[in-house]
C-alpha positions in Angstrom: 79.9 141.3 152.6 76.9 143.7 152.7 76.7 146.8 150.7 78.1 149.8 153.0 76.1 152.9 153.7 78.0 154.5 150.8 77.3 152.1 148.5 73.6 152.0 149.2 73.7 155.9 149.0 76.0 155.8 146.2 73.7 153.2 144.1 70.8 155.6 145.0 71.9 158.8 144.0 72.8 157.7 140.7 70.1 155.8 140.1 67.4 157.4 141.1 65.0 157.8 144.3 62.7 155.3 143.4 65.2 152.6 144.0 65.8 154.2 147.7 65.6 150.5 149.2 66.4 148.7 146.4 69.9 146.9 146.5 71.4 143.5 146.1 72.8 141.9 148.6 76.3 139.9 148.2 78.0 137.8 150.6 81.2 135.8 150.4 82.4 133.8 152.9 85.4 132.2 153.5 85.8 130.0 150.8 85.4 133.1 148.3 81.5 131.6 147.6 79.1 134.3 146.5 75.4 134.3 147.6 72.8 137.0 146.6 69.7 138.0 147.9 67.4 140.1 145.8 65.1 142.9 147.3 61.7 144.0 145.9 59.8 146.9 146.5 56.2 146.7 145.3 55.9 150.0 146.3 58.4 152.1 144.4 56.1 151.7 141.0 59.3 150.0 139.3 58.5 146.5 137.0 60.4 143.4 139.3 61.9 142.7 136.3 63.4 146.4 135.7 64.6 146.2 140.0 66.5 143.2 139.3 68.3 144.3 136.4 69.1 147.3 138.0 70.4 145.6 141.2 72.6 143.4 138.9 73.7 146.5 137.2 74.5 148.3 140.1 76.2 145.2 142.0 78.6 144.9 138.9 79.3 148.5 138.8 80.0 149.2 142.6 82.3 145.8 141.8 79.9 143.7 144.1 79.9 141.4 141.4 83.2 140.2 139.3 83.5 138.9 136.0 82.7 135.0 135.8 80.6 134.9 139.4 77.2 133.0 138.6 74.3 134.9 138.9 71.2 132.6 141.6 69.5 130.4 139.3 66.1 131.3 138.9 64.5 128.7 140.9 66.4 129.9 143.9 65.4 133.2 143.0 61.8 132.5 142.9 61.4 130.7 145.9 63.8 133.6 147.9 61.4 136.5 147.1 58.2 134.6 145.5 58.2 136.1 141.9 57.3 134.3 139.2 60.1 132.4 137.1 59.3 134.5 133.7 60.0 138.0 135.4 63.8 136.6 136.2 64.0 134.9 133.1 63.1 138.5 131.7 65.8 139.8 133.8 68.3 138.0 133.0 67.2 137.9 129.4 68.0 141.6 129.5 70.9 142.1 131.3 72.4 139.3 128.7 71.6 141.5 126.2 73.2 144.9 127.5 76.4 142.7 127.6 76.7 142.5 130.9 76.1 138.5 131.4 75.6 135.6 129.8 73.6 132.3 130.2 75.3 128.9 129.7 72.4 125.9 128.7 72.5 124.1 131.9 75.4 125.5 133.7 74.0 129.2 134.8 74.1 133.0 134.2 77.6 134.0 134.3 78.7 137.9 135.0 80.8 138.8 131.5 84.5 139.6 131.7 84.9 143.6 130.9 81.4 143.8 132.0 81.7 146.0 135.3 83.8 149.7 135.2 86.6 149.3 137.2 86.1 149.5 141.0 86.6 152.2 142.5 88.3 152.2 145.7 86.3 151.4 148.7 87.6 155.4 150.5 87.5 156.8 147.8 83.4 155.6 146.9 82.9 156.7 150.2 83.6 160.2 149.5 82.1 160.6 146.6 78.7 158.9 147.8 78.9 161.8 150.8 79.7 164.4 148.4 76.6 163.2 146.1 74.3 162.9 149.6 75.5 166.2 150.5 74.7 167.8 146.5 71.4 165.9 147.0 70.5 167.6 150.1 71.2 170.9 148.3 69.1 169.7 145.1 66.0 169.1 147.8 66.2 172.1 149.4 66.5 174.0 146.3 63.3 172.7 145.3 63.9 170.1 143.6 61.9 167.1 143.5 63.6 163.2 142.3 62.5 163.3 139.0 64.3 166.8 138.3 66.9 165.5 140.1 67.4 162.2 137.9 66.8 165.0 134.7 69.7 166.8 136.1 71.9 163.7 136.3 71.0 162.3 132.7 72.0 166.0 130.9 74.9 166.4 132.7 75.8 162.8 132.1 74.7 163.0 128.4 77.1 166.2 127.7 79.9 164.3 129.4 79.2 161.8 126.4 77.9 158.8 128.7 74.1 157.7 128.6 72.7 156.2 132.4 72.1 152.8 132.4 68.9 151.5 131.2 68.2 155.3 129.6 65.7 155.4 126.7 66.0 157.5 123.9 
């Protein structure tokens, strides 16, 4: 099932403009199977390492990804976008710490139960990805550029009492 253009708007808003392309792919067919297909962008100045955390991240929070679905080995991952194996080793590495999955000797990467917020409603994300597009528009036109955007996000998200993922202190 890919993302919608909500969710790819919704993923980018929040997370900043340098991700603008940047979004994991989930599909399930019938059988309720999960495949993934990571996307790079050389370009947006982000680590590979740091774009596939984040596209975990974001898959689990937009409820792409449920508690106990295996994360691609990294072999598969390696020869699907031609990285080397450490970067996803590095990946996971980090999203394992960050509680959000956990590797299994010989079985896989495993998405954590409790890991993902719960999911918002489908309408609902919708709604609030066009309200966001339509705040961002406003933002740009004010003068704004994407890293005073993203500044604006992380205060207001900070006096609401929650830190943005992968936020440095």
């Amino acid at each position: 099932m890919p993302a919608t253009q909500g969710e790819r708007a919704f993923a980018h808003a929040a997370f900043g403009a340098c991700h603008k392309c940047i979004y994991l792919v989930v599909h399930r067919d019938m059988a309720s199977e999960v495949t993934m297909r990571f996307r790079l962008d050389p370009r947006s100045g982000v680590p590979a390492y740091r774009q596939l955390v984040d596209q975990v991240r974001h898959a689990i929070s937009l409820g792409r990804l449920q508690p106990g679905e295996q994360l691609p080995p990294v072999r598969e991952v390696v020869t699907q976008i031609t990285i080397n194996p450490n970067t996803v080793h590095r990946a996971y590495r980090d999203l394992e710490a960050e509680g959000l999955v956990r590797g299994e000797q010989g079985r896989g990467t495993f998405v954590l139960d409790g890991a993902p917020a719960r999911p918002l409603d489908p309408a609902r994300r919708d709604e609030l990805a066009t309200e966001l597009e339509a705040w961002l528009q406003r933002a740009r036109c004010a003068g704004l550029d994407g890293r005073a955007i993203e500044a604006l996000v992380a205060a207001a998200l900070q006096r609401d009492g929650e830190r943005p993922q992968g936020a440095r202190r």
